[in-house]
C-alpha positions as CSV (number, residue, x, y, z in Angstrom):
1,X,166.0,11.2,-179.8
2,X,166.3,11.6,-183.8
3,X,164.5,14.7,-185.6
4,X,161.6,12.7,-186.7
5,X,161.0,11.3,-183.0
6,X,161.6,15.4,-181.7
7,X,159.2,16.3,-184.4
8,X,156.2,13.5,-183.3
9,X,157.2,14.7,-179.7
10,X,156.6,18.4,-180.6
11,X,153.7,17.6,-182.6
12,X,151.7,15.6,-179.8
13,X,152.6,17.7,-176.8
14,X,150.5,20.3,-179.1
15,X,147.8,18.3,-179.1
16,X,144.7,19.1,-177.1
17,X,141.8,17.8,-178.9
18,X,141.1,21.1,-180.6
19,X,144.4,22.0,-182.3
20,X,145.1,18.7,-183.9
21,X,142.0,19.3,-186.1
22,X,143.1,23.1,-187.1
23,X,146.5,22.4,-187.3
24,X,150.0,20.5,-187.2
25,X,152.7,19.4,-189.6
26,X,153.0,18.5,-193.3
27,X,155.9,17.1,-195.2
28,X,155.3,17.7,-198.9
29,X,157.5,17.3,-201.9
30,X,158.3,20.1,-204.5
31,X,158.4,19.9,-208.1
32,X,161.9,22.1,-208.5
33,X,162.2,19.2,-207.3
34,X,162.5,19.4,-202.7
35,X,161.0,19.7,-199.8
36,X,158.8,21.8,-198.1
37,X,157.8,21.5,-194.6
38,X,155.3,23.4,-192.7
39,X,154.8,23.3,-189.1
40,X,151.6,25.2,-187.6
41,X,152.8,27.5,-184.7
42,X,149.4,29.2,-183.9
43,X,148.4,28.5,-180.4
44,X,152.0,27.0,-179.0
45,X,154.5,28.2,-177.6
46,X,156.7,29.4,-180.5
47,X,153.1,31.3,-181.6
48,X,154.2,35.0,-182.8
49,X,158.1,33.9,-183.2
50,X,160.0,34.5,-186.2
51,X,162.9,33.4,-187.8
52,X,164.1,33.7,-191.3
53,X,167.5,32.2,-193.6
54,X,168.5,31.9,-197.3
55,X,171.4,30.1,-198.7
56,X,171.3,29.7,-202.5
57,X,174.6,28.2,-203.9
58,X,173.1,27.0,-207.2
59,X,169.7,24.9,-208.7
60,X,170.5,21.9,-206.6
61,X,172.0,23.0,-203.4
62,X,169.5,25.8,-201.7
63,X,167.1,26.3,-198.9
64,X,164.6,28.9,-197.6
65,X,163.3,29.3,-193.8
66,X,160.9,31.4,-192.9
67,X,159.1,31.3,-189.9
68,X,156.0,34.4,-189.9
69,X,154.7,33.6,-186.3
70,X,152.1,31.1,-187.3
71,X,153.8,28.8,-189.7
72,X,157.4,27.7,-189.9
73,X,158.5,26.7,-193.4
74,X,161.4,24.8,-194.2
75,X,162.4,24.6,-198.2
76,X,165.6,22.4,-199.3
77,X,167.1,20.4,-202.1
78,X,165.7,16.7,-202.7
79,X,168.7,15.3,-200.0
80,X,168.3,18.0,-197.2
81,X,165.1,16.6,-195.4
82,X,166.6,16.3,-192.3
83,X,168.1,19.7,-192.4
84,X,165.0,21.1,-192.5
85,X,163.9,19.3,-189.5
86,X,167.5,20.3,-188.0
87,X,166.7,24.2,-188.8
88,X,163.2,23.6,-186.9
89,X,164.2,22.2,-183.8
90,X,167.7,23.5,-183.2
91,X,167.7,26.9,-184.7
92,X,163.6,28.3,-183.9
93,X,162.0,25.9,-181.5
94,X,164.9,25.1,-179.1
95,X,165.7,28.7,-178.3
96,X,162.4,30.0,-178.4
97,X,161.0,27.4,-176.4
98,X,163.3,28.0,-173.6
99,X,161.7,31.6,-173.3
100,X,158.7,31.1,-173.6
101,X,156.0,31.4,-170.8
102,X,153.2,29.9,-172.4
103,X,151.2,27.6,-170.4
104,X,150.1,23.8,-171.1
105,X,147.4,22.1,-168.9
106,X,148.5,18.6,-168.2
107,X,147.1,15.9,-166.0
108,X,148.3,14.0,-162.9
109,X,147.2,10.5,-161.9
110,X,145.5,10.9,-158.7
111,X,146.3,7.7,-156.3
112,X,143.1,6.0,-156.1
113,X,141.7,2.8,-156.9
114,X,140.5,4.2,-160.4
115,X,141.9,6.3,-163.2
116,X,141.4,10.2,-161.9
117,X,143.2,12.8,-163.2
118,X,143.9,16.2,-161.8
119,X,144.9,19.5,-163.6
120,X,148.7,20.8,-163.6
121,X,150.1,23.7,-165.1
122,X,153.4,23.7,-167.4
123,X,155.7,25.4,-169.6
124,X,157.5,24.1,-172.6
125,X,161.2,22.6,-171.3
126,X,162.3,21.5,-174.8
127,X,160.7,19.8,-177.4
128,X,159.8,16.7,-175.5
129,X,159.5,17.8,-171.8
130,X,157.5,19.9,-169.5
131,X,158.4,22.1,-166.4
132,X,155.8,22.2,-163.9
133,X,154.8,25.6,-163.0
134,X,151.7,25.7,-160.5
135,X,150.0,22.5,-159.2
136,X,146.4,24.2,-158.3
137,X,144.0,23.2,-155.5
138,X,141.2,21.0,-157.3
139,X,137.8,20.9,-156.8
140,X,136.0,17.4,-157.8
141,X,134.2,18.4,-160.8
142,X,137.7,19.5,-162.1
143,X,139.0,16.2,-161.9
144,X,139.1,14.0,-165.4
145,X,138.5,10.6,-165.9
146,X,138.8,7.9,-168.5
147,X,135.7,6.4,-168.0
148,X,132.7,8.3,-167.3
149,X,131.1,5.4,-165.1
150,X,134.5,6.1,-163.4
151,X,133.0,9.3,-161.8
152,X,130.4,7.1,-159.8
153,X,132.9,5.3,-158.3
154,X,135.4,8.7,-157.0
155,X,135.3,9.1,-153.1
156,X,135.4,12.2,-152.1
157,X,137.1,11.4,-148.8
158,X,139.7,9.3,-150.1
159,X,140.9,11.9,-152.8
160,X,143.9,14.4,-151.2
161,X,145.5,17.7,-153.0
162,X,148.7,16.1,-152.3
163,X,151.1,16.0,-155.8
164,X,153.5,13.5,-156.6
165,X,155.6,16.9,-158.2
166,X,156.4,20.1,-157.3
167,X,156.7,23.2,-159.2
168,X,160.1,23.0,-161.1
169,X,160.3,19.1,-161.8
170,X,160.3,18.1,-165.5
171,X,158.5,15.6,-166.6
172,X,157.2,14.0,-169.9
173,X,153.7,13.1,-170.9
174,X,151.7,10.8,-172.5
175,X,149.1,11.4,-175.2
176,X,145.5,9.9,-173.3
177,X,142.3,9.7,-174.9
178,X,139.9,10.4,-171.6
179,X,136.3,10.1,-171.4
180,X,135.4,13.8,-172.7
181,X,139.2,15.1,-173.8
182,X,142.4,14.7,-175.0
183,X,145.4,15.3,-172.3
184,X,148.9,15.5,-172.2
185,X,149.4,12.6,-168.6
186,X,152.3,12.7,-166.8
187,X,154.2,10.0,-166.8
């Protein structure tokens, strides 16, 4: 993957309906002239990290990181875009992300004849994949669905606590609109 594909990776595995409105990424020009990048950390994994470099060689070759916990912020020279994304993923998120523990609900397709999805727990593997970390015991009124007429049609007796995954696997996800939620879907 390229850094803008690792970035929209990052981005959506952060989304869960609720921090996609609060937060996320902007890529804004500056008038000395460059760029400035921020990218929300609150509520991730990389939440309460920091990270901070300088380099200033002259007027047009510089750049500023600083990463405070809640925001990382990337400032280069007008041909150093890509640097900045570099800086984010390699040198913060990358490492970080490795030791984090912070958890990420995701969903697995239950086989059935309809769309039903159950909880799973993961942590961060890198920017684009998960590590699956506990696979709970549902109940039915846990499950998720992307339909709510969908929820008429779930039999209970057909529906077993048997996972496709076990705890360890990594796996990517998918970025489903359901019928009351946003969720990351294994795919």
């Amino acid at each position: 993957m390229n850094k803008i594909e690792l970035i929209q990776q990052w981005y959506k595995n952060q989304c869960d309906g609720e921090w996609e409105h609060i937060y996320g990424v902007k890529i804004e020009t500056l008038d000395n002239p460059g760029w400035r990048v921020e990218i929300s950390l609150k509520d991730t994994c990389l939440e309460n990290k920091s990270y901070s470099k300088e380099i200033i060689v002259d007027d047009n070759n510089w750049m500023i990181i600083n990463a405070d916990g809640e925001i990382f912020k990337g400032y280069w020279d007008t041909s150093k875009l890509d640097l900045i994304l570099e800086e984010f993923i390699s040198s913060f998120a990358i490492p970080y992300i490795t030791e984090s523990t912070s958890l990420y609900t995701l969903y697995e397709e239950i086989d059935t004849d309809i769309k039903v999805y159950k909880k799973v727990l993961a942590r961060m593997h890198n920017l684009d994949s998960f590590e699956i970390v506990s696979i709970p015991v549902f109940e039915l009124t846990e499950l998720v669905v992307l339909d709510i007429n969908d929820f008429e049609k779930i039999q209970a007796d057909k529906i077993r606590q048997i996972s496709r995954y076990q705890v360890g696997d990594i796996v990517q996800c998918e970025l489903v609109t359901m019928f009351d939620c946003i969720g990351l879907v294994i795919v």
